[in-house]
MARMI-626552 format. One record per residue (C-alpha): residue in one letter; chain; x, y, z; residue number from 1. Coordinates in pm, 1 decimal. Layout:
// MARMI-626552
> A | A | X | Y | Z | NUM
...
//
This chain:
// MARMI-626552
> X | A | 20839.9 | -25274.4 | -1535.2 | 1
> X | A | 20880.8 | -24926.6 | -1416.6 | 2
> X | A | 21173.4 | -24698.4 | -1404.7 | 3
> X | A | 21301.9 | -24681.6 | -1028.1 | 4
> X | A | 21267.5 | -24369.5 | -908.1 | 5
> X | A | 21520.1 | -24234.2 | -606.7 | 6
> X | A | 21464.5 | -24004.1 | -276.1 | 7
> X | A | 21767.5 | -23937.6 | -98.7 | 8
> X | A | 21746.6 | -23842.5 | 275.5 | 9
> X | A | 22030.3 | -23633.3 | 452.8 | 10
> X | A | 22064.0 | -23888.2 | 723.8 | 11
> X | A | 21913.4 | -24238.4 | 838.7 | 12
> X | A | 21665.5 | -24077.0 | 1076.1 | 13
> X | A | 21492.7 | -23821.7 | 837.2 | 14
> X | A | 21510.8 | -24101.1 | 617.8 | 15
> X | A | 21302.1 | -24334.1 | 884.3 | 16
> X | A | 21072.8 | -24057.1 | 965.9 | 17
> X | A | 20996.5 | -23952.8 | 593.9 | 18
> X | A | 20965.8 | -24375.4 | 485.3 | 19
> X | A | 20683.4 | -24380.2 | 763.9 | 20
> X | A | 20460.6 | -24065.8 | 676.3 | 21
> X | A | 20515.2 | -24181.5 | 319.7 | 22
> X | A | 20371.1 | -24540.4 | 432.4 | 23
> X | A | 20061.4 | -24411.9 | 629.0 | 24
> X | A | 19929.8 | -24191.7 | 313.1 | 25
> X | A | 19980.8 | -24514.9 | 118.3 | 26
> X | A | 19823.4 | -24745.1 | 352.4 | 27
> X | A | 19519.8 | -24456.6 | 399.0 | 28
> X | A | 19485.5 | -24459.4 | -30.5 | 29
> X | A | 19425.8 | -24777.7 | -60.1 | 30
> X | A | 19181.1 | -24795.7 | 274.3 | 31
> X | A | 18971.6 | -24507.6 | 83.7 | 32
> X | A | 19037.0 | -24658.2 | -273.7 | 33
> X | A | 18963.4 | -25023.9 | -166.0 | 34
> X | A | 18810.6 | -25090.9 | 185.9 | 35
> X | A | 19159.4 | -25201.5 | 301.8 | 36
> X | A | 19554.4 | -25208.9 | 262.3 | 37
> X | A | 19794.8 | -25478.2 | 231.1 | 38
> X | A | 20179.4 | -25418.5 | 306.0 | 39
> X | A | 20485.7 | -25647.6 | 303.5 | 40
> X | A | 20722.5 | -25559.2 | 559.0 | 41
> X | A | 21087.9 | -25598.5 | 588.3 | 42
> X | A | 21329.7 | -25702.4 | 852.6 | 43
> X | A | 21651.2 | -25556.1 | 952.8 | 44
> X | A | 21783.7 | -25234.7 | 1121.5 | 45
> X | A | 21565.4 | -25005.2 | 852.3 | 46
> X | A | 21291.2 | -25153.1 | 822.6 | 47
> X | A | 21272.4 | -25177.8 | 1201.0 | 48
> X | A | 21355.7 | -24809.2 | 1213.9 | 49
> X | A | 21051.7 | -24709.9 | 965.8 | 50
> X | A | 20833.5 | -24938.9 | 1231.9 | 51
> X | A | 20949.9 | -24713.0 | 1523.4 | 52
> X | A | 20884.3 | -24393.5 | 1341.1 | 53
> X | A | 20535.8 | -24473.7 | 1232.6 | 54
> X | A | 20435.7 | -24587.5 | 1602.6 | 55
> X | A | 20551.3 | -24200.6 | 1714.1 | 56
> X | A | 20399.5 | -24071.9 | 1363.1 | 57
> X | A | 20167.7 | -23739.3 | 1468.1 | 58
> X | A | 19942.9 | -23900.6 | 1164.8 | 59
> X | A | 19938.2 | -24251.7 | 1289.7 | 60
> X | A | 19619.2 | -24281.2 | 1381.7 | 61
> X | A | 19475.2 | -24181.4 | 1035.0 | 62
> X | A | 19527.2 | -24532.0 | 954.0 | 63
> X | A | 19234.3 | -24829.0 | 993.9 | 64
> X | A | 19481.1 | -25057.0 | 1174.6 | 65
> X | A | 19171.7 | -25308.9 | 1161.1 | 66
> X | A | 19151.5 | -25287.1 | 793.0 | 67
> X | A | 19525.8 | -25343.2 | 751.3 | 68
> X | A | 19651.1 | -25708.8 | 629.9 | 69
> X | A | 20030.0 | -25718.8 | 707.6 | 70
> X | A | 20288.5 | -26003.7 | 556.6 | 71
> X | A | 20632.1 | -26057.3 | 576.4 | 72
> X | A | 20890.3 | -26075.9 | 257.3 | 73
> X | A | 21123.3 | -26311.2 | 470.1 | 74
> X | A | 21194.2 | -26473.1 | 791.7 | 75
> X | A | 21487.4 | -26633.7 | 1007.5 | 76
> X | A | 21351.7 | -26961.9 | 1042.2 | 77
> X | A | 21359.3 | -26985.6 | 1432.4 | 78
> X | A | 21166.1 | -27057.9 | 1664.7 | 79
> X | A | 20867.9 | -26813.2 | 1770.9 | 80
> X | A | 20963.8 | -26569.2 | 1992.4 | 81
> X | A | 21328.6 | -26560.9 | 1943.8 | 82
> X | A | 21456.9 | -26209.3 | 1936.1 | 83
> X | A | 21613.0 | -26273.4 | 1567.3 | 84
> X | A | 21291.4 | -26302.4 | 1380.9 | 85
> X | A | 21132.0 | -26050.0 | 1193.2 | 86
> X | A | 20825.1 | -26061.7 | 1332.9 | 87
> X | A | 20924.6 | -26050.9 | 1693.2 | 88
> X | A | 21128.3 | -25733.1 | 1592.2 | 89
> X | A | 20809.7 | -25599.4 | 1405.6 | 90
> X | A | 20608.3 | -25635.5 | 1726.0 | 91
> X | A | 20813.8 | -25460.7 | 1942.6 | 92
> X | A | 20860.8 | -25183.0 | 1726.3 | 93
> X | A | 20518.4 | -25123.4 | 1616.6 | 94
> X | A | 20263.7 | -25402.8 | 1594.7 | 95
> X | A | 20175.5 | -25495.0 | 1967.3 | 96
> X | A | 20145.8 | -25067.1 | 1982.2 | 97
> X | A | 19850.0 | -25050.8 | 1737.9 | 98
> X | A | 19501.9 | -25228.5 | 1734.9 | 99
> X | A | 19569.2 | -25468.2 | 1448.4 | 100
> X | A | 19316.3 | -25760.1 | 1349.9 | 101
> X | A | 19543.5 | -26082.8 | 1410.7 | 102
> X | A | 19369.9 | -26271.8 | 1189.5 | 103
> X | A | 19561.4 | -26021.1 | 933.3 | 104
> X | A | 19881.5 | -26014.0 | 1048.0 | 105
> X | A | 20052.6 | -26314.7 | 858.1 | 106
> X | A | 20361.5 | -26421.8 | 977.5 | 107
> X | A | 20590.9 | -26667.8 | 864.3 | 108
> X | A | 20577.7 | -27016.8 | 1044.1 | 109
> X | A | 20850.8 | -27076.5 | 1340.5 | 110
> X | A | 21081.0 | -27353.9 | 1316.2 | 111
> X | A | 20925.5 | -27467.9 | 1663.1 | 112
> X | A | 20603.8 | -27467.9 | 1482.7 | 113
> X | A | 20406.5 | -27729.4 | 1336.4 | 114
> X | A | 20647.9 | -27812.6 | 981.5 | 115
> X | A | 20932.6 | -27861.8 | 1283.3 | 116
> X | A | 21273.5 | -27805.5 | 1079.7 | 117
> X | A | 21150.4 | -27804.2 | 732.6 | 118
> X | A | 21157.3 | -27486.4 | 600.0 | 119
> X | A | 21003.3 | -27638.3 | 243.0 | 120
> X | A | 20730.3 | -27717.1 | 398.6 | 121
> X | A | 20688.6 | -27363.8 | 548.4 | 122
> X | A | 20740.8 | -27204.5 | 209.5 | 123
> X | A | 20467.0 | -27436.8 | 47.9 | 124
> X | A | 20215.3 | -27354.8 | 332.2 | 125
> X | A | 20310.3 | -26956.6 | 338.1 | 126
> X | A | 20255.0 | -26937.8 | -56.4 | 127
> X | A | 19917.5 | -27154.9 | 37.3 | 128
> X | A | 19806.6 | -26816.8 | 237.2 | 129
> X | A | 19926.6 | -26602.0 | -19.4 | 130
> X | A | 19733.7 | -26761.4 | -275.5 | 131
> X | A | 19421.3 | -26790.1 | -71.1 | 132
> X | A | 19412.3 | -26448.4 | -3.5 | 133
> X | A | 19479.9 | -26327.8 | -350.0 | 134
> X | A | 19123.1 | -26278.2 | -547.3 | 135
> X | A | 18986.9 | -26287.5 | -879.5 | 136
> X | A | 19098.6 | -25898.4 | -986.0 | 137
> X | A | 19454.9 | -25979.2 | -833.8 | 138
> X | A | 19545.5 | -26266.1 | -1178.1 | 139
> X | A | 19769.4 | -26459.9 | -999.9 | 140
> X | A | 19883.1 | -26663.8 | -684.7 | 141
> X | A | 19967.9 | -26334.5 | -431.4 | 142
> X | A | 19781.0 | -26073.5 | -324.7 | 143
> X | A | 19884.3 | -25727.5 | -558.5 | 144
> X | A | 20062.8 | -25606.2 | -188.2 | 145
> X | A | 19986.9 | -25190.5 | -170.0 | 146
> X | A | 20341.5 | -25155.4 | -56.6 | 147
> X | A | 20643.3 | -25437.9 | -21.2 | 148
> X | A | 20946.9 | -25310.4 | 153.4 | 149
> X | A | 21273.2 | -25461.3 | 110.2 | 150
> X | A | 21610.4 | -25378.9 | 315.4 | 151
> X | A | 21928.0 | -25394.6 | 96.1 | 152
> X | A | 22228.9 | -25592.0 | 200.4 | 153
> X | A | 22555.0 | -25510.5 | 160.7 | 154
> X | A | 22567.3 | -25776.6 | -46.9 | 155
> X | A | 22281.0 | -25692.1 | -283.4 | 156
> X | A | 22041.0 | -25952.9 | -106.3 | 157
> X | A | 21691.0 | -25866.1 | -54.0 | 158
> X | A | 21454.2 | -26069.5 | 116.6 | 159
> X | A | 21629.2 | -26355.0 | 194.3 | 160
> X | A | 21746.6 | -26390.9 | -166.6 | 161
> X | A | 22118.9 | -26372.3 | -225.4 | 162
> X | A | 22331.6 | -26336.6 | -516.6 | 163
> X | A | 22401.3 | -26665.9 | -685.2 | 164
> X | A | 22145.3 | -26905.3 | -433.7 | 165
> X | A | 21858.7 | -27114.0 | -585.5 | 166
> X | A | 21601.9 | -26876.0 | -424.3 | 167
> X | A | 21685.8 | -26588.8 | -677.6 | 168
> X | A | 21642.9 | -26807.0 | -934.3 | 169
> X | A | 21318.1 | -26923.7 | -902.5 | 170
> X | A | 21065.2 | -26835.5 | -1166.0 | 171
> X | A | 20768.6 | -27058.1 | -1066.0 | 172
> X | A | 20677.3 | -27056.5 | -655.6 | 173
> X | A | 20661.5 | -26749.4 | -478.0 | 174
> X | A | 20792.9 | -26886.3 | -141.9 | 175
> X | A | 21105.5 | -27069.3 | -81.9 | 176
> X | A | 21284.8 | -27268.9 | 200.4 | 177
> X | A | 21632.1 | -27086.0 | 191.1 | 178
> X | A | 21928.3 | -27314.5 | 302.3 | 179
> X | A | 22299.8 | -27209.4 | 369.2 | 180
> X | A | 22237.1 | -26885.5 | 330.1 | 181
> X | A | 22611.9 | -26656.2 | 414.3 | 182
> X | A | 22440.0 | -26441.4 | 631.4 | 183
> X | A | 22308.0 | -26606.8 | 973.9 | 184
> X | A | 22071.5 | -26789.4 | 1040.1 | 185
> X | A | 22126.3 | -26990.6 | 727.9 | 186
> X | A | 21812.6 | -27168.3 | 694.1 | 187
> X | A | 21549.8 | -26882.3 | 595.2 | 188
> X | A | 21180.1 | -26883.8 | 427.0 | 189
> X | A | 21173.6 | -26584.1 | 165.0 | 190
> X | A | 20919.3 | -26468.5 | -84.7 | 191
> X | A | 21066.3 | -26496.8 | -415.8 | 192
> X | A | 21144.9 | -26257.1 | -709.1 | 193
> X | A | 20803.6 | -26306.6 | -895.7 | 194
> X | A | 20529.2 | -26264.8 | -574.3 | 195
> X | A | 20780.4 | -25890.1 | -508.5 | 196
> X | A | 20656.8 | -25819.4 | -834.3 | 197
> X | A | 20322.6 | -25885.7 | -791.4 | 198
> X | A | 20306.9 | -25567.5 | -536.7 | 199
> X | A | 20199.7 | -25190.3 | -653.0 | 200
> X | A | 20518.6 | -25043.4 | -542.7 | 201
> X | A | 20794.7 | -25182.8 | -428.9 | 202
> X | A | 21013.1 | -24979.5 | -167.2 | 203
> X | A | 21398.4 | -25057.5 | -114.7 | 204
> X | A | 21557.6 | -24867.7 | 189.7 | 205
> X | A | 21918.2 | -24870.6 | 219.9 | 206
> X | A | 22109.4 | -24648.6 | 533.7 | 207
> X | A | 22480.1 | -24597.9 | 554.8 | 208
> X | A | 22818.5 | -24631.0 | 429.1 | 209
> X | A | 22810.8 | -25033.1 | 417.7 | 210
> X | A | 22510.8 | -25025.8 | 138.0 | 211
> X | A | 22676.9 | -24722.5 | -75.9 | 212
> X | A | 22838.9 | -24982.3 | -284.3 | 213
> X | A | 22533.9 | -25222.4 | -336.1 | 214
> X | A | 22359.3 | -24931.5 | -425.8 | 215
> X | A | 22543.9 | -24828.1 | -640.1 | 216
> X | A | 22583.8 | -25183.3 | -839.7 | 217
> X | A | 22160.9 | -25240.8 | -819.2 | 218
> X | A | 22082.0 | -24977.4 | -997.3 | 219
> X | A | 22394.0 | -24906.3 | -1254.1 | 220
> X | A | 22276.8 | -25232.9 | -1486.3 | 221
> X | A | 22341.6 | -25542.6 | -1287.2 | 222
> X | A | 22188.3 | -25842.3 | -1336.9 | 223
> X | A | 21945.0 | -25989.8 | -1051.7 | 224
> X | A | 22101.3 | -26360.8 | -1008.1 | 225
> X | A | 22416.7 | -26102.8 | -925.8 | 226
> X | A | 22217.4 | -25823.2 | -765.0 | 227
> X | A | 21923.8 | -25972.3 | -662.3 | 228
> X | A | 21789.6 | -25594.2 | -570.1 | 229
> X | A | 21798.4 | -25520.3 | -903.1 | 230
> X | A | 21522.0 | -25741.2 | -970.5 | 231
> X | A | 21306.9 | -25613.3 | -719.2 | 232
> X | A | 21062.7 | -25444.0 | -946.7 | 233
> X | A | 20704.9 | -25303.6 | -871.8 | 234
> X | A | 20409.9 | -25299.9 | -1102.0 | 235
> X | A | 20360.9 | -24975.4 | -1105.6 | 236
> X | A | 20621.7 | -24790.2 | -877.6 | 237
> X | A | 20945.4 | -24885.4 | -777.7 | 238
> X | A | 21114.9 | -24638.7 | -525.3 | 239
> X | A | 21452.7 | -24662.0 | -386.2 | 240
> X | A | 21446.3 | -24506.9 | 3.5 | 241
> X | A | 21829.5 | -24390.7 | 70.6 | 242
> X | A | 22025.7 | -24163.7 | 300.0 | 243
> X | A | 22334.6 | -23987.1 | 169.3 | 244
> X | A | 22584.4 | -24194.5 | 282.6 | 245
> X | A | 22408.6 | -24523.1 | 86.6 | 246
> X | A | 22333.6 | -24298.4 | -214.9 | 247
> X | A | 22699.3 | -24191.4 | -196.4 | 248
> X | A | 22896.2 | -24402.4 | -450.9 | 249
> X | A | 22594.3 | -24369.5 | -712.1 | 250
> X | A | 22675.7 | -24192.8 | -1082.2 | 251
> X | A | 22579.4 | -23859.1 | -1053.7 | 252
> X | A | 22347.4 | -23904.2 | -1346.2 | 253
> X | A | 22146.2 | -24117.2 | -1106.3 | 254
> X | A | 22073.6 | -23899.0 | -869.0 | 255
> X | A | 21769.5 | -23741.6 | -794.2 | 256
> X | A | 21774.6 | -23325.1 | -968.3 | 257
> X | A | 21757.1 | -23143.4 | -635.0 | 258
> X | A | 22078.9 | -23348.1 | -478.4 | 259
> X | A | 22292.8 | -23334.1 | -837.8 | 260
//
């Protein structure tokens, strides 16, 4: 594991706008490295926010959007089309903007869908993609994701992995059925701590007052069943996303040189 490695934004709009033009000269590495790109996105106000600054990005179309495979780190398990899931969000910020191959854009299933209400069953046949998609040079059962985003809760949670839960526990699968989780919906499908590892670089973005103190726990030694963003690790990269007010109850020693 790597040490994380901090950019602090002055606000949660440079911070959206700088996350995106970051993503697309990631996503166009890997396209020239590789043939194609493989990102994990994230839910939530910032991740949506990153979305809606890519799809006004002046470089956006320097990305192969048909070369692109897209998955998702967690989902409310609702059904498809309600305006709480992830991927409905995703679409209208970005995805039905750009000419994306939908045979690559792998969403979670909907609780309409056909594993009706059981969430373990969803898990079982997300990690079933995962693993199918992964290849020989990859050494395990997920694709090595380019990028995986992660939001931070105010609680620590990312994903849909929450301090104390099962899900952050789990050392074996790399999808889970998430039940009773304290933030709602409370039944959730998540990718687990071991496929976020799996990724190149792992991004955490975290806007505004209400994640200063989360921030400030993840990276100052906590442990992951505790701080489960602490244990969001990538293989080679890990890179925390913030604006000031997040980054605002971190140790000075933490901070990045140009903003100590």
């Amino acid at each position: 594991m790597n040490t994380p490695q901090l950019v602090v934004h002055r606000d949660k709009e440079l911070m959206a706008q700088a996350a995106a033009a970051r993503l697309i000269t990631r996503i166009v590495d890997a396209q020239s490295a590789r043939g194609s790109a493989s990102v994990v996105l994230t839910g939530g106000r910032n991740g949506n926010a990153l979305l809606a600054a890519l799809g006004t990005a002046p470089a956006r179309d320097a990305v192969d959007w048909q070369r692109l495979d897209l998955w998702w780190g967690d989902e409310r398990f609702l059904p498809e089309g309600d305006p709480e899931r992830n991927v409905t969000q995703a679409r209208a910020a970005l995805l039905d903007r750009v000419p994306l191959d939908p045979a690559r854009v792998h969403a979670m299933p909907a609780s309409d869908g056909e594993f009706g209400g059981d969430p373990d069953a969803a898990a079982a046949w997300y990690a079933a993609e995962l693993a199918a998609a992964a290849g020989p040079e990859d050494h395990g059962p997920v694709p090595v994701f380019d990028v995986l985003m992660l939001g931070v809760g105010p609680d620590t949670h990312v994903a849909s992995l929450f301090p104390e839960l099962p899900a952050v526990r789990e050392t074996e699968r790399t999808v889970v059925g998430v039940h009773g989780a304290p933030k709602p919906p409370p039944t959730r499908i998540s990718l687990t701590l071991p496929a976020i590892r799996a990724a190149r670089e792992v991004w955490l973005l975290a806007a505004g007052e209400d994640k200063a103190k989360a921030v400030a726990m993840a990276l100052s030694g906590a442990g992951e069943i505790q701080a489960p963003a602490a244990g969001a690790r990538g293989r080679t990269r890990t890179l925390w996303l913030l604006d000031a007010s997040a980054a605002s109850e971190l140790p000075r020693a933490l901070y990045p040189p140009s903003l100590a």
